[in-house]
C-alpha positions in Angstrom: 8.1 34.7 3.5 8.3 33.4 -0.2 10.0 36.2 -1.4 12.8 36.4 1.4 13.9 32.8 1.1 14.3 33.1 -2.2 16.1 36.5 -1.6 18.1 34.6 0.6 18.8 31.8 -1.7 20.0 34.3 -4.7 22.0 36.1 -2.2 24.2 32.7 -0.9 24.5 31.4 -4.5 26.1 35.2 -4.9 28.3 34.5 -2.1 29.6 30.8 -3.4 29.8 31.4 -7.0 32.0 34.6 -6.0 34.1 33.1 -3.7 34.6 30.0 -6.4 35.9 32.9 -8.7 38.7 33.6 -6.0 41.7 33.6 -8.6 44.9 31.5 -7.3 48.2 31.5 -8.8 50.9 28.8 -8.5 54.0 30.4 -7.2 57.1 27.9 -8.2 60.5 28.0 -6.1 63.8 26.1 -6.9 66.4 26.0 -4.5 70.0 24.2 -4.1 71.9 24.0 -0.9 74.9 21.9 1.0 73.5 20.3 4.4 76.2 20.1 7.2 75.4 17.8 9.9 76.2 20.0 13.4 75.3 16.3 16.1 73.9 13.1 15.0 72.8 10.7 17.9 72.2 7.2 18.7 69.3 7.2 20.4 68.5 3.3 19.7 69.7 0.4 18.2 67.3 1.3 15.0 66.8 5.8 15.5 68.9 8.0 14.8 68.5 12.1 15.7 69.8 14.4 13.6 70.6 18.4 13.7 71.9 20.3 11.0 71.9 23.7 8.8 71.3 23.4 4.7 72.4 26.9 2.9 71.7 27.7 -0.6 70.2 29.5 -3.2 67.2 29.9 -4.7 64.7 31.3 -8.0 61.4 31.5 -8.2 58.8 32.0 -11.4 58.6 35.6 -10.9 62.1 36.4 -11.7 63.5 36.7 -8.1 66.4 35.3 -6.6 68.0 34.7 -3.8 70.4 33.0 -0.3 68.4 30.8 2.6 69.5 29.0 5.0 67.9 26.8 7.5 68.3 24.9 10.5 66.1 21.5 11.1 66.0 18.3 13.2 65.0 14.9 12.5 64.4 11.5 13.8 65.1 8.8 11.7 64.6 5.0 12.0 66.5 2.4 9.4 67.1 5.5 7.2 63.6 6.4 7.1 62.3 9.9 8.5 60.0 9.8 11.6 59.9 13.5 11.7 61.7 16.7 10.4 60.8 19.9 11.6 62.8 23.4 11.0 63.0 26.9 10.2 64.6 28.8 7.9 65.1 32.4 6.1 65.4 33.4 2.5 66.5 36.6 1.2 65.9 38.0 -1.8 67.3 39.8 -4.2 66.3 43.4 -3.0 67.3 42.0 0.7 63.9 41.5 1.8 63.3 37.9 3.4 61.0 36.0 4.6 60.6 33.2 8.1 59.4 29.6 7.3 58.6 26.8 9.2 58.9 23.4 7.9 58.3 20.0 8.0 57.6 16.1 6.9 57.1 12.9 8.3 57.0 9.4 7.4 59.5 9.0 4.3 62.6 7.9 3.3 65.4 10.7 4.1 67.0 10.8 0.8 64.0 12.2 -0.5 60.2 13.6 0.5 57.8 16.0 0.0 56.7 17.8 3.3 55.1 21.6 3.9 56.6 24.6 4.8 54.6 28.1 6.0 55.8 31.7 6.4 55.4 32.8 9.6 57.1 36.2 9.3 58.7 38.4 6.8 60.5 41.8 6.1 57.6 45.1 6.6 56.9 45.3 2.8 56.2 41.4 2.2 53.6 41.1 5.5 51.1 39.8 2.9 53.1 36.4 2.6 52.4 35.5 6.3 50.4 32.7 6.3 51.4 31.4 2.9 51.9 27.9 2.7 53.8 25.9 -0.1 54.0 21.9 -0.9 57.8 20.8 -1.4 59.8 18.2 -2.5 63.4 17.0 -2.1 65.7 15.3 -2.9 69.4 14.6 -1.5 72.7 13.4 -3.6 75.6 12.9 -0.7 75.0 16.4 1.3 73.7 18.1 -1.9 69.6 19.2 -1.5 67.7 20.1 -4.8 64.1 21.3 -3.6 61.2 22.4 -5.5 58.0 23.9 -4.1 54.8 24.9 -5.1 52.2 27.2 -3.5 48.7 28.4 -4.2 49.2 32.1 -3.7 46.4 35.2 -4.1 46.8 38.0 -6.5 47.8 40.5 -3.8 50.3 37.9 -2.7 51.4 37.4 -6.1 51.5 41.2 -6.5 54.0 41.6 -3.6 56.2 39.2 -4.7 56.4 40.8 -8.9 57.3 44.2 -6.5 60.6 42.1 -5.6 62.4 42.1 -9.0 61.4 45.7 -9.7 63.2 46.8 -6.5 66.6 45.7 -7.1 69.4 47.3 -5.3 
């Protein structure tokens, strides 16, 4: 009995050390746009509701490039964001693109940091579903300068060097 819970014990510490080990790169996208508001609302004396597109382009650390675009929402009360949510599509250089869904709450609407996920992509970048990235943002009259950062495996890392050697 001895002998199998230490067994056991060996064979967890394996398990935890290894999956400690699990190697994580930070994948690093800049991207520029224009917003154009489509409807603003009055929807109280103090909220506001928002739609509009933001199209731009974009680089990342692994020597892609790219368009997106994307199409969001947003409440907003005195100026401030009660909630954003959207969606979007880059494409990159090789025309392979990728889905996202975004979003943040809770800040002031010049400027934020929120999430955004993949949530589906071109056949050879199906590895990136799932992916999520941190961002942040900031807004000079209808111009958007975003940054984001995400914790990405080496197979998804992998997928995404393939990009820039597949250039059309």
């Amino acid at each position: 009995m001895r002998f199998k819970l230490r067994q056991l014990t060996v064979m967890l510490l394996i398990i935890f050390v290894s999956c400690g080990n699990v190697r994580s790169f930070d994948y690093i996208i800049e991207s520029h746009g224009k917003r154009e508001i489509i409807k603003s609302y009055p929807i109280s004396k103090d909220k506001k509701y928002l739609n509009f597109i933001l199209e731009g382009t974009f680089t990342d650390n692994l020597g892609n490039y790219g368009i997106w675009d994307n199409a969001s929402i947003v409440t907003l009360q005195n100026k401030n964001v009660v909630n954003l949510q959207g969606y979007g599509k880059s494409t990159y250089q090789n025309n392979e693109f990728i889905y996202v869904k975004g979003f943040r709450n809770r800040q002031e609407q010049q400027a934020g940091v929120g999430k955004v996920e993949v949530v589906n992509t071109s056949k050879s970048l199906l590895a990136l579903i799932g992916m999520s990235c941190t961002y942040a943002v900031n807004f000079y009259e209808d111009n958007a300068y975003f940054i984001q950062k995400c914790k990405i495996t080496e197979k998804q890392k992998e997928v995404l060097s393939n990009i820039s050697k597949k250039k059309e």
